[in-house]
C-alpha positions as CSV (number, residue, x, y, z in Angstrom):
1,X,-88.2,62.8,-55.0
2,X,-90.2,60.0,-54.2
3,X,-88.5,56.9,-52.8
4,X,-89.3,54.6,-55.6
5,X,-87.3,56.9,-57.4
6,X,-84.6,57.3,-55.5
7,X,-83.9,53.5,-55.0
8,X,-81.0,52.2,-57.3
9,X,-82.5,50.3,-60.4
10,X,-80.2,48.9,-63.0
11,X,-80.4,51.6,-66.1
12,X,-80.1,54.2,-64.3
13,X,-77.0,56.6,-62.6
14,X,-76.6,56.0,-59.0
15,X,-74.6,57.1,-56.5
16,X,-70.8,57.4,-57.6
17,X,-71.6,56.1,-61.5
18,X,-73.3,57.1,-64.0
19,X,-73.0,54.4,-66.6
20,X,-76.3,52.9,-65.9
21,X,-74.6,48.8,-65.1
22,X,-76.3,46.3,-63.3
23,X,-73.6,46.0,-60.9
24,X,-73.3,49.5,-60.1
25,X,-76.6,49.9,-58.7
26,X,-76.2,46.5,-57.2
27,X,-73.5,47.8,-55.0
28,X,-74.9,51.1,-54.7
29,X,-77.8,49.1,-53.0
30,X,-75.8,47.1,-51.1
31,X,-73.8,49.6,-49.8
32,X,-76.3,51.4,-47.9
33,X,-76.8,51.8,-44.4
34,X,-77.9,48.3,-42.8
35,X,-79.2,47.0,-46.4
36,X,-76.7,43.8,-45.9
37,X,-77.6,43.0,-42.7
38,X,-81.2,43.1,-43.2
39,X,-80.5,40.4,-45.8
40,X,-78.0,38.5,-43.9
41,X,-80.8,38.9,-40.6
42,X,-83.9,37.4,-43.1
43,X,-81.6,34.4,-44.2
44,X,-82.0,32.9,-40.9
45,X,-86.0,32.8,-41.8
46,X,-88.8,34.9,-42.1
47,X,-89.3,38.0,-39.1
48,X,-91.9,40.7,-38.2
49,X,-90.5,44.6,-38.1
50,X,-89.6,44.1,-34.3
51,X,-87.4,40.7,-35.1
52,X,-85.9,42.2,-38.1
53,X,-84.9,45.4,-36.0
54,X,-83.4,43.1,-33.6
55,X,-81.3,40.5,-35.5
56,X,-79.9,43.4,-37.6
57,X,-78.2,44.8,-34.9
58,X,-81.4,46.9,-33.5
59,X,-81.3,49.5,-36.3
60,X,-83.5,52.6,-36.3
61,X,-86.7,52.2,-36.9
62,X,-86.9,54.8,-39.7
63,X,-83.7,53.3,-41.1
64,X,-85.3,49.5,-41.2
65,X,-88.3,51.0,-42.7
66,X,-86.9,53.0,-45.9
67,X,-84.3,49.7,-46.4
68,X,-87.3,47.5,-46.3
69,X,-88.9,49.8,-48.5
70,X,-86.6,49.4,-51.3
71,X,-85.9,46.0,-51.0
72,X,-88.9,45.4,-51.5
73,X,-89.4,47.8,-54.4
74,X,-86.1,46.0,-56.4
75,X,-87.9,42.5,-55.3
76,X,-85.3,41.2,-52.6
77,X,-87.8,40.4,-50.0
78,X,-91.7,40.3,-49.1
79,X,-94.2,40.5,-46.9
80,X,-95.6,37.0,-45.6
81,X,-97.8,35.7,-43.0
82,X,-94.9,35.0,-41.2
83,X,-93.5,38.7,-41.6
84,X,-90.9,39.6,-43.9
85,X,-88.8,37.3,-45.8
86,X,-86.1,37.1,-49.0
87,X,-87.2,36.6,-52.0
88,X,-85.8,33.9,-54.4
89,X,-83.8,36.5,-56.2
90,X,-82.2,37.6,-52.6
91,X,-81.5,33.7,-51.5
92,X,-79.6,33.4,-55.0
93,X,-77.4,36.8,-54.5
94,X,-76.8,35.9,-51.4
95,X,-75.0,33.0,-52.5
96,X,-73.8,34.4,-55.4
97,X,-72.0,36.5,-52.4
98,X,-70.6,33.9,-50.5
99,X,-67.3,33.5,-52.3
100,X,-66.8,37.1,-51.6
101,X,-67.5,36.7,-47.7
102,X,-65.0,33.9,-47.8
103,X,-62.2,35.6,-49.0
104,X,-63.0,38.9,-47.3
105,X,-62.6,36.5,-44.1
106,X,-59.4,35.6,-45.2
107,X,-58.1,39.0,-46.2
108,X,-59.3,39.8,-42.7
109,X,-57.1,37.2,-41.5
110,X,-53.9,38.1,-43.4
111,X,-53.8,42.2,-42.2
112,X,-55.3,41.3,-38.8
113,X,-53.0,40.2,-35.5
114,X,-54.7,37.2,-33.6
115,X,-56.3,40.3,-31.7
116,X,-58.0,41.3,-34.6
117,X,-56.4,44.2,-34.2
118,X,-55.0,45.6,-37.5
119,X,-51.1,45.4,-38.3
């Protein structure tokens, strides 16, 4: 299967649906291996492969390079002169998603001792 194909893309199943929704293949996307922080790494600006591989936490190589892959091929980020970089559709879901970081940091806080150790 080649990896354009195996990508999730709205319209078609993915990985734990099958009815084809946006939003399925959205979080199917999301959901994989280092995919959010590669996003959350680029909204601190543009990086090369070796920067990017760093700020997200040093991921494997081969890992970085099939994620950037497919963001690329769903349009969440490019290549620039100043190395990779989100795309406008990227910087807008990524604030779509902040709501969503806020109160997962307050549900955090509410099962979580001052330890951050769950109760």
């Amino acid at each position: 299967m080649r990896r354009a194909d195996a990508t999730p893309r709205p319209g078609r199943p993915v990985r734990g649906s099958t009815t084809r929704r946006p939003i399925m293949a959205l979080l199917d996307l999301l959901g994989r291996r280092a995919t959010l922080g590669i996003l959350w790494a680029l909204a601190e600006g543009p990086a090369s492969f070796r920067a990017l591989q760093e700020r997200a936490g040093g991921i494997a190589a081969s890992t970085l390079n099939t994620r950037l892959a497919e963001l690329r091929d769903v349009g969440l980020i490019e290549r620039t002169d100043a190395g990779y970089a989100l795309t406008d559709d990227a910087s807008a879901l990524l604030e779509a998603g902040a709501p969503l970081v806020g109160w997962a940091d307050d549900w955090a806080a509410r099962i979580t001792g001052p330890d951050g150790e769950s109760r």
